[in-house]
C-alpha atoms as one frame of an Amber mdcrd trajectory, in Angstrom:
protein
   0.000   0.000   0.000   1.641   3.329  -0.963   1.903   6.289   1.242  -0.824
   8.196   0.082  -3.482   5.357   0.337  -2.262   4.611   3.539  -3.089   8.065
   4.690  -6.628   8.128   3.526  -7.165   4.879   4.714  -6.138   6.701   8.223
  -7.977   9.293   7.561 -11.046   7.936   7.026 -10.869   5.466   9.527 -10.277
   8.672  11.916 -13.361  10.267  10.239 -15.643   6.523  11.089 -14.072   6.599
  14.640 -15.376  10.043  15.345 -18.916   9.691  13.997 -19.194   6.191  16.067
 -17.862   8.659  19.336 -20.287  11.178  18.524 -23.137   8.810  17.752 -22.819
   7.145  20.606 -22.495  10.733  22.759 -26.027  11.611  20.850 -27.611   8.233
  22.136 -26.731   9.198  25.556 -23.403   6.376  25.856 -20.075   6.768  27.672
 -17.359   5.978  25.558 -15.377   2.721  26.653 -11.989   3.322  28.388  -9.424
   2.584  25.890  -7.354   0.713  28.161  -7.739  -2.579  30.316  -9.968  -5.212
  29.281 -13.228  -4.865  27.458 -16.425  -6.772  25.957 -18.155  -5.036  23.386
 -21.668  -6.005  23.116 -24.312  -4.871  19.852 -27.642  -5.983  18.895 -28.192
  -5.914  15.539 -31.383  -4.468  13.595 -32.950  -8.148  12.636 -33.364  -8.781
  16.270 -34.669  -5.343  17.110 -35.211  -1.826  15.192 -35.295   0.046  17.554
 -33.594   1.689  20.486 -32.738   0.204  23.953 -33.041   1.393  26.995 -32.165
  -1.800  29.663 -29.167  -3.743  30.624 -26.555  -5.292  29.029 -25.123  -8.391
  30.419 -22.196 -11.163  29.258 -22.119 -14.513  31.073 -19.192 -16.292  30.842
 -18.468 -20.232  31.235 -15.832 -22.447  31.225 -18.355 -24.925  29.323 -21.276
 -24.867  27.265 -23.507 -27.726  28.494 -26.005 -25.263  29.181 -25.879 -21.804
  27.643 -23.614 -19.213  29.913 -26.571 -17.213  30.900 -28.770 -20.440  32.168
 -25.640 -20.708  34.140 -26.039 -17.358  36.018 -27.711 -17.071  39.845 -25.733
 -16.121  42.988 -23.258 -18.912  42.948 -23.442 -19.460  39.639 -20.749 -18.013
  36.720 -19.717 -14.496  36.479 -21.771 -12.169  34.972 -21.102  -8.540  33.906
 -23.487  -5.911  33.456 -23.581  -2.378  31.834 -26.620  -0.176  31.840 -27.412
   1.825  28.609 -29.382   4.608  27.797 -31.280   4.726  24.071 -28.748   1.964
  22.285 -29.105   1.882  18.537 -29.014  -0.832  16.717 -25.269  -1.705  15.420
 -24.126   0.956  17.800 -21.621  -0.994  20.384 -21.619  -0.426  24.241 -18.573
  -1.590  25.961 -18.500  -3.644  30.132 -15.107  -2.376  31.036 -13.405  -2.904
  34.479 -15.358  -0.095  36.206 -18.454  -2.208  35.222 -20.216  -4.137  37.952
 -19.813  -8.488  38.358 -20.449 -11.489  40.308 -19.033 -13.176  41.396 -16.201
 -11.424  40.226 -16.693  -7.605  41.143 -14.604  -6.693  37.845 -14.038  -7.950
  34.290 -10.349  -7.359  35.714 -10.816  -9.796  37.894 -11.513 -12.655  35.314
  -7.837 -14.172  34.744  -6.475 -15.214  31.253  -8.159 -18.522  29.512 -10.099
 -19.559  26.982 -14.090 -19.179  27.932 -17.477 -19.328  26.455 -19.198 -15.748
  26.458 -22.752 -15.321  25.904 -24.136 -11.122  25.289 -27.492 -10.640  26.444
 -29.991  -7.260  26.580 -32.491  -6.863  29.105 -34.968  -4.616  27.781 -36.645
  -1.669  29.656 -40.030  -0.081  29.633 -40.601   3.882  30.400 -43.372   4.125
  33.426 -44.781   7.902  33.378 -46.407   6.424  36.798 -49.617   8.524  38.142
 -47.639   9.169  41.343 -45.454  12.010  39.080 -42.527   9.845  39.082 -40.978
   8.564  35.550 -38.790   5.502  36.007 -37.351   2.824  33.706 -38.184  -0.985
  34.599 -38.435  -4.294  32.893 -42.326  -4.841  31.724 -43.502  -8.436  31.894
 -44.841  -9.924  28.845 -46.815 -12.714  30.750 -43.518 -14.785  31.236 -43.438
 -14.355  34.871 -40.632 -11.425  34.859 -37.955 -13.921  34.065 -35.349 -11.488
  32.539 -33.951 -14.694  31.081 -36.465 -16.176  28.759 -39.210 -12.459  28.691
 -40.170 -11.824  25.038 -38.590  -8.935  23.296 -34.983  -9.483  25.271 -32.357
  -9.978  22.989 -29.565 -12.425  22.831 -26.753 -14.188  20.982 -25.003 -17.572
  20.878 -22.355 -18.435  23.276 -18.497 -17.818  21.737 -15.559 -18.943  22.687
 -13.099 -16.591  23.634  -9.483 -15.857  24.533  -9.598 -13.731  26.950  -6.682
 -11.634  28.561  -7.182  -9.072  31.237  -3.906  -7.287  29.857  -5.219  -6.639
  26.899  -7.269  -3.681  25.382  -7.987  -5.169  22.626 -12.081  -5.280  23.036
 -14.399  -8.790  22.734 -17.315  -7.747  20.501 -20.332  -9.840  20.915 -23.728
  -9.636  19.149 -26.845 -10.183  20.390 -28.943 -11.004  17.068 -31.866 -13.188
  18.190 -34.932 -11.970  19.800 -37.217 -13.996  22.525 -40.248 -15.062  20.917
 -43.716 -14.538  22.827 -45.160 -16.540  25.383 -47.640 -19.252  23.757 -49.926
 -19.181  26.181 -51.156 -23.303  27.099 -55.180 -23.706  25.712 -58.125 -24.138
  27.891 -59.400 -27.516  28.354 -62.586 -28.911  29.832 -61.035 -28.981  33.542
 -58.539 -25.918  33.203 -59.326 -22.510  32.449 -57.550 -19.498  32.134 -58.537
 -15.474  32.227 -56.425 -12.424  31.289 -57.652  -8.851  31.776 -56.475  -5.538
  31.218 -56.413  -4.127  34.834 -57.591  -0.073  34.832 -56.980   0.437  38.246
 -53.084  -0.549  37.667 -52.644   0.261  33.784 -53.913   4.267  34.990 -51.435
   4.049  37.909 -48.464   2.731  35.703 -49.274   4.340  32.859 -48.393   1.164
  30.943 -51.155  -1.145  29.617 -50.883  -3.345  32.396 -52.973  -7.121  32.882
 -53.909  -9.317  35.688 -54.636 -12.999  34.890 -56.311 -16.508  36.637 -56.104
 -20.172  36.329 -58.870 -22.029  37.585 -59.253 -25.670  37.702 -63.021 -27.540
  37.704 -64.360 -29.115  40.034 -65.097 -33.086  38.643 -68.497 -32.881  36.624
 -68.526 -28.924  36.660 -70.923 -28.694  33.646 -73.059 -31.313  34.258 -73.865
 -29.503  38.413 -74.954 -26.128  36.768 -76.570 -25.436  39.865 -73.998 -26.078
  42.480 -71.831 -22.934  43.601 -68.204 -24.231  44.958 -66.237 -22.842  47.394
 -62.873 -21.243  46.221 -59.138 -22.584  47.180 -57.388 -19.033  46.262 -53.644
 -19.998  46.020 -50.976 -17.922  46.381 -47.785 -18.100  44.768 -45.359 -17.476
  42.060 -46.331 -17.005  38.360 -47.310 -19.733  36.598 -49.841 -20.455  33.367
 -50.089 -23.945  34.471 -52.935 -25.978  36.481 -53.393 -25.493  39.862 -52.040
 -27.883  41.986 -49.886 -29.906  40.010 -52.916 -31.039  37.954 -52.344 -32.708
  34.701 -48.453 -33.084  35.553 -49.087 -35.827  38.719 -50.973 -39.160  38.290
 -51.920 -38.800  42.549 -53.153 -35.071  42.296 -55.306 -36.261  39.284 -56.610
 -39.643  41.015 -57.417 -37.361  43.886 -58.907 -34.281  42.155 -61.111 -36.875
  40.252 -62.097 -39.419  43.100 -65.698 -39.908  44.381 -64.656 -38.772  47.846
 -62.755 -35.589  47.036 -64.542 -32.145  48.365 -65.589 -30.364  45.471 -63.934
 -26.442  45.121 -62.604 -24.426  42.108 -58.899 -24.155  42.887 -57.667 -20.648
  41.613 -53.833 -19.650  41.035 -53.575 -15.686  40.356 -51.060 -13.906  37.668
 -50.117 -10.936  39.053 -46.876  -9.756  38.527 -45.600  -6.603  38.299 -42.412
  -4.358  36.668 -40.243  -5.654  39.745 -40.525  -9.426  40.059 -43.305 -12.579
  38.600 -46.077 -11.162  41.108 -46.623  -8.395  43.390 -46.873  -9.392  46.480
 -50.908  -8.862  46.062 -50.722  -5.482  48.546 -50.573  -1.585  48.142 -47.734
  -0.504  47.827 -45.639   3.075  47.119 -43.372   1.852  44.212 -45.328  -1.554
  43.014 -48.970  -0.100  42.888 -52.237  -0.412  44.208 -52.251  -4.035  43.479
 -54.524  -5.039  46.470 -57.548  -2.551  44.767 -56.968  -4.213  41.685 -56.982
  -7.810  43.071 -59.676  -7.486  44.903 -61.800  -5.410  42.930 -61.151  -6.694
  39.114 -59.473  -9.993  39.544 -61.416 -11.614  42.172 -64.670 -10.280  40.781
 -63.819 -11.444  37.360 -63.140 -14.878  38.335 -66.072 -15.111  40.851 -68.699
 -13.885  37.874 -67.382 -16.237  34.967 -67.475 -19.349  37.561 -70.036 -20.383
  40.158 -68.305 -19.492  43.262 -69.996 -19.139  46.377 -69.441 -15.286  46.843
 -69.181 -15.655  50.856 -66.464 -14.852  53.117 -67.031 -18.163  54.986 -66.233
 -20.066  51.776 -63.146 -18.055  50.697 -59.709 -20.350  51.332 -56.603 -18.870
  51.030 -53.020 -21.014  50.722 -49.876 -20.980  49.341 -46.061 -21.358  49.833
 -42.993 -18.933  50.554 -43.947 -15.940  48.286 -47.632 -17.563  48.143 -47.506
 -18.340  51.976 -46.432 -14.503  52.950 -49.959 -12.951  50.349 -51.843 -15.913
  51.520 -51.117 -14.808  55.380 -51.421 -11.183  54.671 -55.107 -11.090  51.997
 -56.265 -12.458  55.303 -54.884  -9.742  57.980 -55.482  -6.950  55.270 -58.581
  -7.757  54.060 -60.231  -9.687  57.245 -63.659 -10.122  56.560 -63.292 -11.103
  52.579 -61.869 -14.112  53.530 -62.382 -17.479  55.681 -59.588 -18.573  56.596
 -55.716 -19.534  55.238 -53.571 -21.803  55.074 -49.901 -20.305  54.520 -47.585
 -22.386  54.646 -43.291 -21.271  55.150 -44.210 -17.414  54.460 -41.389 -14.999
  53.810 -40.803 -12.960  56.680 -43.513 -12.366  58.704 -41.934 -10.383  61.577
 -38.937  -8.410  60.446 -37.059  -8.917  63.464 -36.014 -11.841  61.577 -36.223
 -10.839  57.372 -34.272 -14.326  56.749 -32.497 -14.050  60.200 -31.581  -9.868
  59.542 -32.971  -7.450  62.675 -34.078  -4.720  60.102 -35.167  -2.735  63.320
 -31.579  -3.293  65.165 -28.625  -4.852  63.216 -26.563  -2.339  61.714 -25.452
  -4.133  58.837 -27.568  -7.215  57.016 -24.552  -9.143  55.411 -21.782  -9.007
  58.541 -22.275  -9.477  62.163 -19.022  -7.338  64.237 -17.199  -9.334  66.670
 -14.313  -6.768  67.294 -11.589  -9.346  66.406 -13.233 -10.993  63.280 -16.309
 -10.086  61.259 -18.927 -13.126  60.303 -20.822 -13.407  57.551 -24.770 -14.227
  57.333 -25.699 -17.347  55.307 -28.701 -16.963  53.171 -29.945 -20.600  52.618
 -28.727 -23.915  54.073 -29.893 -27.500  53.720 -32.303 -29.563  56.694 -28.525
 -30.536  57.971 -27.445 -26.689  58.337 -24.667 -27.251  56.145 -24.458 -23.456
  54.311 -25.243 -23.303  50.396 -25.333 -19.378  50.317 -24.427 -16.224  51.998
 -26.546 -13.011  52.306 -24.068 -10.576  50.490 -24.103 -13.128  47.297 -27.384
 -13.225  46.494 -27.845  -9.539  47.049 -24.573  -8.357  44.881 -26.035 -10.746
  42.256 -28.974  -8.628  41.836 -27.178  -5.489  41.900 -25.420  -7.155  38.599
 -28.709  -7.315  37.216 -29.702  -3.966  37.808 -29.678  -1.214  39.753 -32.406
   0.619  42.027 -34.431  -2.797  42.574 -34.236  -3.611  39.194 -33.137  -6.924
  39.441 -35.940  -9.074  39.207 -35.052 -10.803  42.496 -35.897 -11.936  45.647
 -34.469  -8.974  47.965 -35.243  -6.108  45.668 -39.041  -6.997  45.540 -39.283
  -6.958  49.431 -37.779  -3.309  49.002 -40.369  -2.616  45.704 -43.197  -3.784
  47.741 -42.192  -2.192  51.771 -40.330   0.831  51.317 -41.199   3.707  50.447
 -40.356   5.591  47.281 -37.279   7.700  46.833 -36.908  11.099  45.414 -35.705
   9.308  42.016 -38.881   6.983  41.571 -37.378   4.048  42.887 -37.437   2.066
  46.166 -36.112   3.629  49.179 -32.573   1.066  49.528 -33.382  -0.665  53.042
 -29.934  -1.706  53.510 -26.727  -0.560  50.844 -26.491  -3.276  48.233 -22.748
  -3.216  48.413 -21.686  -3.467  51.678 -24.926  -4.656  53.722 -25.380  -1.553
  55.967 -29.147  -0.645  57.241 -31.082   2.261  57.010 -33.343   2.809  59.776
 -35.499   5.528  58.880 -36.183   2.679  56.004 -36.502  -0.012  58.216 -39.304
   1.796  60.612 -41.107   2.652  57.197 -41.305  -1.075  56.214 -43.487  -1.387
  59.572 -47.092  -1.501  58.024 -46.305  -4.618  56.223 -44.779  -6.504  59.067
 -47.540  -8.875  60.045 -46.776  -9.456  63.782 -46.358  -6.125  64.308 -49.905
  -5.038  62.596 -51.189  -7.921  64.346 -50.320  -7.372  67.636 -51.201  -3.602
  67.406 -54.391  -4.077  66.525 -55.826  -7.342  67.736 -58.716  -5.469  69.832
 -59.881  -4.865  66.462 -58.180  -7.136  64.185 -58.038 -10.095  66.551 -62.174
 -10.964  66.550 -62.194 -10.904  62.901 -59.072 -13.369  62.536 -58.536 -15.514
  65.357 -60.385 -18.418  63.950 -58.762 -17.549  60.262 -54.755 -18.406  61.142
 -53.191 -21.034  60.249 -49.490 -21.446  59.364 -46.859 -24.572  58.727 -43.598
 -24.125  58.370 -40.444 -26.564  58.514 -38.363 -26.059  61.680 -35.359 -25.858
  59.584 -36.678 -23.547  56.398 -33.652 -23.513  53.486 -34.183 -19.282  53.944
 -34.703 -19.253  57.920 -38.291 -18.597  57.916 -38.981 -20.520  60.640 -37.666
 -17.598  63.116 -40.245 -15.125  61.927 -42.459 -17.853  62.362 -41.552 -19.125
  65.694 -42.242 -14.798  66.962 -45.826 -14.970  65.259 -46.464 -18.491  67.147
 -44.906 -16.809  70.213 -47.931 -13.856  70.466 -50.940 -15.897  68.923 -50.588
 -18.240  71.816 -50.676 -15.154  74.243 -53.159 -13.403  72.822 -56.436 -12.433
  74.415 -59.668 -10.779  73.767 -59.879 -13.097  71.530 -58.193 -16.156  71.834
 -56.229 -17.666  68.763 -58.093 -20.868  68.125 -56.310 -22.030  64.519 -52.835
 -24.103  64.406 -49.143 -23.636  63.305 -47.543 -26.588  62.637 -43.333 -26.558
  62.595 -42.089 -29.615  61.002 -39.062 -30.931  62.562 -35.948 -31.016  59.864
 -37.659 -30.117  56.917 -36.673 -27.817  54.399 -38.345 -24.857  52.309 -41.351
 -25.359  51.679 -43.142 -27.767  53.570 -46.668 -27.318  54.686 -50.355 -29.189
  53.386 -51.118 -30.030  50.744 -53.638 -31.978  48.128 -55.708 -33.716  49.561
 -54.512 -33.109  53.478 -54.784 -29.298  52.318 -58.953 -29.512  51.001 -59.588
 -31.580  54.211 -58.323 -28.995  56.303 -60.460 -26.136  54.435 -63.859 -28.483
  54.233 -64.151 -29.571  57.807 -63.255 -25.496  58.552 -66.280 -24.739  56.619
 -68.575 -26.881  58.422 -67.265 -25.534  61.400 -67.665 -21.833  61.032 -70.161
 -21.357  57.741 -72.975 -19.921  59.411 -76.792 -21.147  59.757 -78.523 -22.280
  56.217 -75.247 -21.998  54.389 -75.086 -24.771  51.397 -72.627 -27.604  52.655
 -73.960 -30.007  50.781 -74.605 -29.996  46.905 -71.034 -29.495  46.162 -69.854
 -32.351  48.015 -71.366 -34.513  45.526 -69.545 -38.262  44.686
């Protein structure tokens, strides 16, 4: 190459460089450091036209069994993250070593090897919320805000890569394939399924926003059109499938279809919202007014398309963990909707133990001080007590994912659904993400959604409208430590007075997460509490039909 082409080659090389630089200044990026180690990650335009506003991640494995990002939780591979702001398409945004990781805090931390990398976008919504706030957060497209498999997220296939930490020289990755939609599964003649556009929520959002149902027939449904059914209303995590474990377990169907089985519709509600696969099913500052909408589209809608007796006193509530802690609360919060629940291994019901963190009096959530050494707080352990996670992991993991509760995860829901909301639009932080230390004034603020303490400051009030409604299981040695929370709402039911607590909780010695009732033991429980408290002329009959 002579001279002179090599200078305009230069040149206009120069001339490309700069009008990347600037494009990338005009879509609101920060130019990549051009030294130390860096992944450069694109989508291109046949996976999506238009801009993104989200999160950029790259897993990285040492294998490809499974894809790197399947292989990404809070013990699981490192991930790296990088938030962007209006990304075009073909326009590159760099991680660099200032960028967040986990388990590795920095892409400098990563040492020299050969490693399958896998880019990935998370894709954000704008919220002009009612409230006057504007914030950014993932919207669910009925996938159960699962960042990793939500329609309209982009993604590419693993590389392999060798990677050196020395080295400027950037990794570009593209992310060229887009998640396809959710195929919802089809009715059949025992399952049903409702989705409805929620106004109470999609006017608070401002985002169309939906709440959904599965309901599973009682035996012979159509061929009873005259028998109303009490309702099982369980609780839980988001799932399209039948309630129960129907259609997936030969017992649950020989016992949902056998002549001596009680007869209710058994209802699983979709509710979940910008922060996590359901909402927690209260008010709250940053998630919504998700209890209104519940209990004043969802329920309704489900109760006037099916024949459900529309009486307190035939209202069940259940569910586990997530679905235990909604189950337990519907029942406190709205006392005289429901008969009775069922909850089994709720998160934290007493925040003197969230997991086993004081919120009200430790000053840090991930360390305990000791003067001479520092000790860590697990997170989950196994019946034996052997340790599988600590607290700072899991909660650094979802800072990866995304900043200001964005993650998706466990801890940053509790703070979408009990703190209050921060000048910026987002949750208040209860504790720093980083380094574990509490903030009080958030702590006392998360108050009105700890259930012992509601409980035991109103129970002249509260109490005679619940005492006969509580009923909790839990295993003694819960894989998250639920049991302690437990063990303090045990400790003031039993003491309480005017009125006395007549229902049960159960602790299971040695067992795990999430143990509790359920099938058949479960509808026995809820039938022969029905004929105990349904009062004087109510039907407890025609729906117990063989």
């Amino acid at each position: 190459m002579s001279g002179f082409v090599r200078r305009i080659a230069a040149a206009l090389a120069f001339a490309a460089l700069a009008a990347i630089v600037a494009h990338g200044r005009a879509l609101g990026q920060t130019p990549a450091a051009t030294s130390g180690p860096r992944l450069e990650i694109l989508f291109s335009r046949d996976a999506r036209q238009e801009p993104v506003t989200g999160m950029i991640y790259v897993a990285v494995s040492r294998d490809n069994q499974r894809t790197p990002i399947e292989q990404t939780d809070p013990t699981g591979v490192p991930l790296f993250s990088h938030y962007v702001d209006r990304l075009a398409p073909g326009a590159a945004a760099a991680i660099a070593g200032a960028d967040r990781g986990h388990p590795l805090a920095s892409l400098r931390d990563l040492p020299a090897g050969e490693y399958w990398m896998q880019p990935f976008v998370n894709v954000y919504t704008r919220f002009p919320r009612a409230d006057g706030h504007t914030i950014w957060l993932h919207m669910d497209r009925w996938e159960g805000q699962n960042w990793k498999r939500s329609p309209g997220n982009l993604y590419g296939d693993p590389v392999k890569v060798a990677f050196d930490p020395s080295s400027s020289a950037p990794v570009r990755l593209v992310a060229d394939k887009a998640i396809p939609p959710v195929q919802a599964p089809p009715d059949t003649d025992m399952v049903k399924h409702i989705r409805i556009q929620s106004q109470i929520l999609t006017k608070w959002w401002g985002q169309p926003m939906y709440l959904g149902a599965t309901v599973l027939l009682p035996k012979d449904y159509d061929t009873h059109p005259d028998v109303h059914y009490p309702v099982n209303y369980s609780q839980g995590h988001f799932s399209l499938e039948a309630p129960g474990g129907f259609g997936r377990s030969s017992d649950v169907d020989r016992f949902w279809m056998a002549a001596g089985t009680p007869r209710f519709l058994y209802v699983t509600l979709q509710h979940p919202s910008p922060y996590y696969d359901d909402s927690y099913g209260v008010n709250s500052e940053n998630n919504g007014p998700y209890g209104d909408a519940i209990m004043q589209e969802l329920i309704p809608a489900v109760e006037t398309r099916f024949r459900a007796i529309r009486q307190p006193w035939a209202r069940m509530l259940s569910g586990g963990s997530t679905g235990g802690w909604i189950a337990l609360a519907h029942q406190i919060f709205y006392p005289d909707f429901y008969g009775a629940t069922f909850a089994s291994c709720p998160d934290a019901v007493d925040f003197n133990y969230h997991q086993i963190v004081d919120i009200y009096r430790d000053p840090n959530a991930y360390f305990i001080d000791r003067g001479w050494m520092t000790i860590e707080r697990p997170n989950t352990r196994q019946p034996d007590g052997n340790i599988r996670s600590m607290m700072k992991d899991e909660n650094r993991y979802e800072l990866t994912l995304g900043d200001h509760s964005r993650s998706g995860g466990q801890w940053d829901i509790w703070e979408a659904t009990y703190s209050p909301v921060g000048p910026d639009g987002y949750p208040m932080r209860l504790w720093d993400k980083q380094t574990g230390v509490i903030d009080r004034a958030v702590a006392e603020r998360w108050k009105k959604y700890d259930l012992v303490d509601v409980l035991r400051t109103n129970w002249a009030t509260l109490g005679p409208r619940v005492a006969d409604k509580i009923n909790v299981y839990v295993g003694d040695m819960d894989s998250y430590y639920l049991n302690d929370a437990v063990e303090n709402l045990n400790e003031f039911l039993s003491k309480a007075d005017n009125p006395k607590w007549t229902g049960e909780i159960v602790f299971q010695r040695r067992a795990p997460h999430c143990w509790g009732p359920r099938g058949p033991e479960l509808l026995q429980k809820m039938t022969a509490h029905i004929a105990k408290h349904a009062p004087a002329g109510a039907d407890l009959t025609s729906w117990k039909y063989q």
